[in-house]
Every structure is written in C-alpha cells, then in structure tokens.
DSSP file (Angstrom, degrees, kcal/mol; ACC not computed):
  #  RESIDUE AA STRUCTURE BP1 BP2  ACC     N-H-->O    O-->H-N    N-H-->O    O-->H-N    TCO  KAPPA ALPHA  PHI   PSI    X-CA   Y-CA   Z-CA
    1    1 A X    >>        0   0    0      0, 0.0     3,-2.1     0, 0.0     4,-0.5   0.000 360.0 360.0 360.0  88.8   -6.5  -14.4   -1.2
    2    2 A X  H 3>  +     0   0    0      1,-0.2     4,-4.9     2,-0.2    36,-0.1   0.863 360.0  69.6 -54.2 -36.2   -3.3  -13.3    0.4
    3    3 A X  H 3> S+     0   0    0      1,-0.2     4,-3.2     2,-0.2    -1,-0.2   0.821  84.6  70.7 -55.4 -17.3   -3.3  -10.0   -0.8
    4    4 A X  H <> S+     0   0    0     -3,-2.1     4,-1.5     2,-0.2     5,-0.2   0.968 105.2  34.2 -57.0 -50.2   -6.0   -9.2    1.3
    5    5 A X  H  X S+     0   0    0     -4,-0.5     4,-0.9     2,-0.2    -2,-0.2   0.860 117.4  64.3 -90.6 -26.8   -4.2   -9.2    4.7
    6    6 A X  H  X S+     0   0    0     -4,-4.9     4,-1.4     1,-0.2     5,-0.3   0.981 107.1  41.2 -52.9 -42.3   -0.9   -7.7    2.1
    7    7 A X  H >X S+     0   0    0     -4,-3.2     4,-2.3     1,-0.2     3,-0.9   0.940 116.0  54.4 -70.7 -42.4   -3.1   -4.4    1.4
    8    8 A X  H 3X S+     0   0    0     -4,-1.5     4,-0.7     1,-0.3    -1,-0.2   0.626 107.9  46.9 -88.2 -16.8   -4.0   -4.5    5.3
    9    9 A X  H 3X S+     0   0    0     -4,-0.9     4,-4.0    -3,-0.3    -1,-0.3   0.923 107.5  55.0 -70.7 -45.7   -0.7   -4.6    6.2
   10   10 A X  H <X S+     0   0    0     -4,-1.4     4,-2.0    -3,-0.9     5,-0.3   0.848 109.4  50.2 -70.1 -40.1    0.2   -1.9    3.9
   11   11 A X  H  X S+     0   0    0     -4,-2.3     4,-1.2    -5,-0.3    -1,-0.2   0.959 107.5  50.6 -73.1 -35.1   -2.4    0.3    5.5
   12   12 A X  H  X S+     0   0    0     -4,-0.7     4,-2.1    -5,-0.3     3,-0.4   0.963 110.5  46.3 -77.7 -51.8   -1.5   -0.1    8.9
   13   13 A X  H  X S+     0   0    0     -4,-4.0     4,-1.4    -5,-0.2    -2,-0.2   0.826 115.5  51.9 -52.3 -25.0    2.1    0.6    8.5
   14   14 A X  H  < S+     0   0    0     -4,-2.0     4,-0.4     2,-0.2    -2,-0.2   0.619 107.9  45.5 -40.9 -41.8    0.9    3.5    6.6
   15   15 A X  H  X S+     0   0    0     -4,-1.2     4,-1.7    -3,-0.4     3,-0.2   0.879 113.0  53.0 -85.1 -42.8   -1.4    4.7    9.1
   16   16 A X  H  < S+     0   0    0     -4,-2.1     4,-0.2     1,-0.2    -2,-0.2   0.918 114.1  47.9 -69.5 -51.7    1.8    4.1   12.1
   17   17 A X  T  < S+     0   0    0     -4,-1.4     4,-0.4    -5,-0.2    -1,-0.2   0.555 111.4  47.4 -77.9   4.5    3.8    6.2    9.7
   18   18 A X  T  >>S+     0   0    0     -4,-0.4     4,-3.0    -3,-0.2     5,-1.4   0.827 113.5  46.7 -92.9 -51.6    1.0    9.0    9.3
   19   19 A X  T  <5S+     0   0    0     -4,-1.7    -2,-0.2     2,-0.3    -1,-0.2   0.163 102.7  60.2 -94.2  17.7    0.4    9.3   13.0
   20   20 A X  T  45S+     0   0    0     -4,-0.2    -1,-0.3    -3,-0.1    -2,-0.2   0.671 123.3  32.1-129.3 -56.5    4.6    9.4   14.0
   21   21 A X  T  45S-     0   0    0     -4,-0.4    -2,-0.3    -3,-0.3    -3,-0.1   0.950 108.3-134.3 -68.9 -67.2    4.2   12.9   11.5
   22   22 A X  T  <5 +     0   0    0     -4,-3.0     2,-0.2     1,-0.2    -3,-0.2   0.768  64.4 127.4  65.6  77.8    0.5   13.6   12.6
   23   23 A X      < -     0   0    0     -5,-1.4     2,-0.4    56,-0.0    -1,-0.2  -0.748  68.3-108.0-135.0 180.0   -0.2   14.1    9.1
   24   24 A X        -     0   0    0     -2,-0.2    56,-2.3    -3,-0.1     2,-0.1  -0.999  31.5-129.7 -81.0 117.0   -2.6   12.8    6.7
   25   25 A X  E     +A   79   0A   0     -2,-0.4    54,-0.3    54,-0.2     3,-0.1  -0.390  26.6 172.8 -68.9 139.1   -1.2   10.1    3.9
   26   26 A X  E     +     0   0A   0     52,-3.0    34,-3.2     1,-0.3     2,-0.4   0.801  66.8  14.6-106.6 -42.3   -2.1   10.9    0.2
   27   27 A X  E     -A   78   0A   0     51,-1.7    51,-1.7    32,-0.2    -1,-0.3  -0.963  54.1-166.0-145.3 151.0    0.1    7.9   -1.2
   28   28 A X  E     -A   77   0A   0     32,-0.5    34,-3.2    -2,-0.4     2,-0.6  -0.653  12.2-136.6-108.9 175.7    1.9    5.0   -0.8
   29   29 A X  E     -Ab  76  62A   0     47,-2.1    46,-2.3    -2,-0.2    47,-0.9  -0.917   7.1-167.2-164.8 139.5    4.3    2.9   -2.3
   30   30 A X  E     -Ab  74  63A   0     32,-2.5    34,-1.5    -2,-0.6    44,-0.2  -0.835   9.2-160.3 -84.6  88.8    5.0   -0.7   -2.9
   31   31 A X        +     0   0    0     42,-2.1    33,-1.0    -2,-0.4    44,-0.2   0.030  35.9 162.5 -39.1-135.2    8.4   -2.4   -4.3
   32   32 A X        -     0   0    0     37,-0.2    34,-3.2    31,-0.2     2,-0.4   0.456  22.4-136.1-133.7 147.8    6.9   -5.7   -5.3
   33   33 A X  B >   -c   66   0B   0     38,-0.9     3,-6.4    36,-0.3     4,-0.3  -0.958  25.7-111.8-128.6 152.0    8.5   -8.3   -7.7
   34   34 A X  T 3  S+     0   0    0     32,-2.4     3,-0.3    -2,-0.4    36,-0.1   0.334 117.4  43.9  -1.5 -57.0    8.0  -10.5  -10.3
   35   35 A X  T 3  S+     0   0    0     31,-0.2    -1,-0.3     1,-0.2    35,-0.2   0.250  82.9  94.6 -98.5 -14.0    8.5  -13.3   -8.1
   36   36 A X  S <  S-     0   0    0     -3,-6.4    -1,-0.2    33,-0.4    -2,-0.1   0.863  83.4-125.9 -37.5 -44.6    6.5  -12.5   -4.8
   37   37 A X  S    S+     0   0    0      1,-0.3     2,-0.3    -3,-0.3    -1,-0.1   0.234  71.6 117.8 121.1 -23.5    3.6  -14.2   -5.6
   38   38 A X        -     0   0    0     -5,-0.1     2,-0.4   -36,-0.1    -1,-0.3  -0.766  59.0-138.9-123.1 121.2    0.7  -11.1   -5.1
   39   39 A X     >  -     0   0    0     -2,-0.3     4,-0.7     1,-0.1    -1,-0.1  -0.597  21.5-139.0 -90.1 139.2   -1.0  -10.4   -8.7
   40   40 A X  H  > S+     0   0    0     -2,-0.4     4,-1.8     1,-0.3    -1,-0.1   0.635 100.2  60.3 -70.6 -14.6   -1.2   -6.4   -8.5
   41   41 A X  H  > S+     0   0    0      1,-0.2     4,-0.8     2,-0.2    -1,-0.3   0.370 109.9  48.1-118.7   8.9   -4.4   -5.6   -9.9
   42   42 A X  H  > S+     0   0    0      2,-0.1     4,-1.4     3,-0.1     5,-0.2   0.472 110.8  56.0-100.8 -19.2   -5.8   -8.0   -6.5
   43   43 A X  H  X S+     0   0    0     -4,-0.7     4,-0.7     2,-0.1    -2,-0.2   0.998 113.3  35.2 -42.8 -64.0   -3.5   -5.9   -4.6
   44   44 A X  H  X S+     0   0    0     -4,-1.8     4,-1.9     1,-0.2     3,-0.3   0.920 109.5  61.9 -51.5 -68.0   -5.2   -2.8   -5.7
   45   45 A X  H  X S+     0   0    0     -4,-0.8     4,-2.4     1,-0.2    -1,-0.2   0.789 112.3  40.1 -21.0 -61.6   -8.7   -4.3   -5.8
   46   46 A X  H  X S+     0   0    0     -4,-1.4     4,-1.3     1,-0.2     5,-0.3   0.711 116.3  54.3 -83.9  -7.9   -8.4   -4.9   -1.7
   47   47 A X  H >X S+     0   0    0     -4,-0.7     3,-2.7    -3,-0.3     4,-2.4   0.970 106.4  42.5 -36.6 -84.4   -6.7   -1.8   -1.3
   48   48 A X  H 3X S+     0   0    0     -4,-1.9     4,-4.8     1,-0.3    -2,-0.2   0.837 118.0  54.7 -47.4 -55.5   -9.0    0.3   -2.7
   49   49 A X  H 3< S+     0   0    0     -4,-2.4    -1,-0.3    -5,-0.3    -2,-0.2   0.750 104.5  48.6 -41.2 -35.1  -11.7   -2.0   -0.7
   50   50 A X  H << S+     0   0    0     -3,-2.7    -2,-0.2    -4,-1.3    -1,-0.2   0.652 113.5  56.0-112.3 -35.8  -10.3   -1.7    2.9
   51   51 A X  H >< S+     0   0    0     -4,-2.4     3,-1.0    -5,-0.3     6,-0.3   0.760  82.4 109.3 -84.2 -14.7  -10.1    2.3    2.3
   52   52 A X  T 3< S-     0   0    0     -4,-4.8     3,-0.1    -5,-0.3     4,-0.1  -0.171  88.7  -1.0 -94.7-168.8  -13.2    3.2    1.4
   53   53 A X  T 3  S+     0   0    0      1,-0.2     2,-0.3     2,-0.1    -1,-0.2   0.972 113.4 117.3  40.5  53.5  -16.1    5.1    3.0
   54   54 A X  S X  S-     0   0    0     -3,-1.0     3,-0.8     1,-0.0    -1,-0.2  -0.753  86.5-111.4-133.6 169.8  -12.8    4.9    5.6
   55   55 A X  T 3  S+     0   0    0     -2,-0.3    -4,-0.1     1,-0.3    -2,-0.1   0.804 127.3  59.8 -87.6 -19.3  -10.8    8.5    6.7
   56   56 A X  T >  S+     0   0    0     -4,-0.1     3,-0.7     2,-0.0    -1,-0.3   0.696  78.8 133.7 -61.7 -18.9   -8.0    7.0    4.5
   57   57 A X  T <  S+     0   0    0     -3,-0.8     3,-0.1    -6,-0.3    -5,-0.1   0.038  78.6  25.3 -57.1 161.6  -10.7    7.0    1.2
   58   58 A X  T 3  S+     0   0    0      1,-0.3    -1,-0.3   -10,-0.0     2,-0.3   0.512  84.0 138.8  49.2  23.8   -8.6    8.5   -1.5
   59   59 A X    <   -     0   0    0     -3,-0.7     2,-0.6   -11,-0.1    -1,-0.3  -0.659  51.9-139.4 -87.0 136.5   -5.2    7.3    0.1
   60   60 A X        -     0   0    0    -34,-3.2   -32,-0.5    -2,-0.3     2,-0.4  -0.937   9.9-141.7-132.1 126.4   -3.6    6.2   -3.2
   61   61 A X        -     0   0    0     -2,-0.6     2,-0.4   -34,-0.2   -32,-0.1  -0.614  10.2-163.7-105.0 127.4   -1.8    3.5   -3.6
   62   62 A X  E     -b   29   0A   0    -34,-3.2   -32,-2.5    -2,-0.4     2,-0.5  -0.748   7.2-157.7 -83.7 124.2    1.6    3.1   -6.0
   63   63 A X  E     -b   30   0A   0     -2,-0.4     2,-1.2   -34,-0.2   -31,-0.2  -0.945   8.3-150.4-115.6 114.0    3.0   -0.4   -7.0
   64   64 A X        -     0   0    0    -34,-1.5     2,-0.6   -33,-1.0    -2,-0.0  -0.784  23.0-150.8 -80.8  89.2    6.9   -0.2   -7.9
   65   65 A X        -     0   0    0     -2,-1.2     2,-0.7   -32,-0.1   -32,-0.2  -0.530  17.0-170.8 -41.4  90.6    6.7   -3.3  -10.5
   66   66 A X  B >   -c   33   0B   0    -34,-3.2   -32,-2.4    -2,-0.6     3,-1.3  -0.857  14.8-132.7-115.3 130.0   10.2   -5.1  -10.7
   67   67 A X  T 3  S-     0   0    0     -2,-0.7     2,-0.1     1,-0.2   -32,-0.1   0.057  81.2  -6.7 -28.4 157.4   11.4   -7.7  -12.9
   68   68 A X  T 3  S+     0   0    0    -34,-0.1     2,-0.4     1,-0.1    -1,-0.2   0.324 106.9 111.0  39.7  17.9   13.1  -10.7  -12.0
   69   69 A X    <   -     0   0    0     -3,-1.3     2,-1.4    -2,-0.1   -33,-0.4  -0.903  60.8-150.6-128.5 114.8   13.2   -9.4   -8.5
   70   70 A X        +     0   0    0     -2,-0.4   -36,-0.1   -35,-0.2    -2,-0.1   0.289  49.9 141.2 -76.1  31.6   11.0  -11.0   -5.2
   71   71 A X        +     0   0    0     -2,-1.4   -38,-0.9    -5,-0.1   -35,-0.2   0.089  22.5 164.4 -38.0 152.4   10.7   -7.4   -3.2
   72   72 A X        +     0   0    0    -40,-0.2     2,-0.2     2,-0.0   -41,-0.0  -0.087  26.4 141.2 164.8 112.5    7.7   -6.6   -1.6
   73   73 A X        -     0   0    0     -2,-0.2   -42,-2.1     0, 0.0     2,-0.7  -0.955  58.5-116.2-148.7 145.1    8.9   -3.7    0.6
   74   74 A X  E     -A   30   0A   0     -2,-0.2   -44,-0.2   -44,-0.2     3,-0.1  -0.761  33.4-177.1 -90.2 150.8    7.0   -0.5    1.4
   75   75 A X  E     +     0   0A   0    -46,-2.3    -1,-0.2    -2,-0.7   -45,-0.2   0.894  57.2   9.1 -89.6 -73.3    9.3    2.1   -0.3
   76   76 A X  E     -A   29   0A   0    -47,-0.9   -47,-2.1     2,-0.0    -1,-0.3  -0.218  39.7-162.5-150.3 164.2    7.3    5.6    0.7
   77   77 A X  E     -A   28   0A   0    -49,-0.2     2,-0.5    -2,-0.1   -49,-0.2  -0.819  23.5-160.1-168.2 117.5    4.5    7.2    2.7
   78   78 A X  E     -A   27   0A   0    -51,-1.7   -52,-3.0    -2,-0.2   -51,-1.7  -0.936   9.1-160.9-114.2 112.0    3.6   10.7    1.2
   79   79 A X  E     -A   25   0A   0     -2,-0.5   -54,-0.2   -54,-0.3     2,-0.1  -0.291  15.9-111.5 -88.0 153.4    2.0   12.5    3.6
   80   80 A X              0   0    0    -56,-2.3    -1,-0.2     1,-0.1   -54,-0.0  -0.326 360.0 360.0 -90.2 173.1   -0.4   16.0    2.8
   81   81 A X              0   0    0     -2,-0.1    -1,-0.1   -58,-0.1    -2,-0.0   0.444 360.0 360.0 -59.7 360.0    0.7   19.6    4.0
C-alpha cells in the first residue's frame, strides 16, 4: 500500500512547513490525478491513521481531484492563528 509512505510524506512536508512559520497546521492540500495511481479514500484512511492520538490529530487533510491529469503535488499548508 503505497499510499501509506504518500500520506507520510505529506505529513512530514507539512510538519517542515509548520515549523519554518512556528505555527500549527489545520489543513493541507493535495493535487492528485486521475492517473497517479493512489485511490483517495486509502490516502485518507492512512492519513487520518498516522495523525491520530498524534499533536497533528485533527490536521485535516484536502484532496484536489483532477481529471485526466497525473499531479500529485502538495498545493497548500494552512496554518492556525
């Protein structure tokens, strides 16, 4: 299950771009397309897994679905106040 080490990726770049702010993230967000390869709802599933009971729990993760396209880019990092 490649998506595993994709969500772990995601978290850790997340986490790089949180601490360059010294902020907390509330969401991120994914391009991914049609054509990557990574079914979304096993994205989410190891997301969701690898933050909880973690200081990220409730970090919430966005998937920008595109057609016809093979993305898989992080777009965004929203950071709290």
């Amino acid at each position: 299950m490649h998506e595993m080490g994709i969500a772990s990726s995601i978290l850790e770049a997340t986490r790089k771009e949180a601490a360059r702010h010294r902020a907390k993230p509330a969401r991120v967000c994914v391009r991914l397309g049609e054509w990557a390869g990574v079914d979304t709802e096993s994205l989410r599933f190891c997301f969701e897994a690898l933050v909880a009971g973690t200081d990220q729990a409730g970090l919430q993760l966005e998937i920008d679905y595109r057609e016809k396209a093979a993305d898989l880019d992080l777009a965004y990092v929203e950071l709290e106040d």
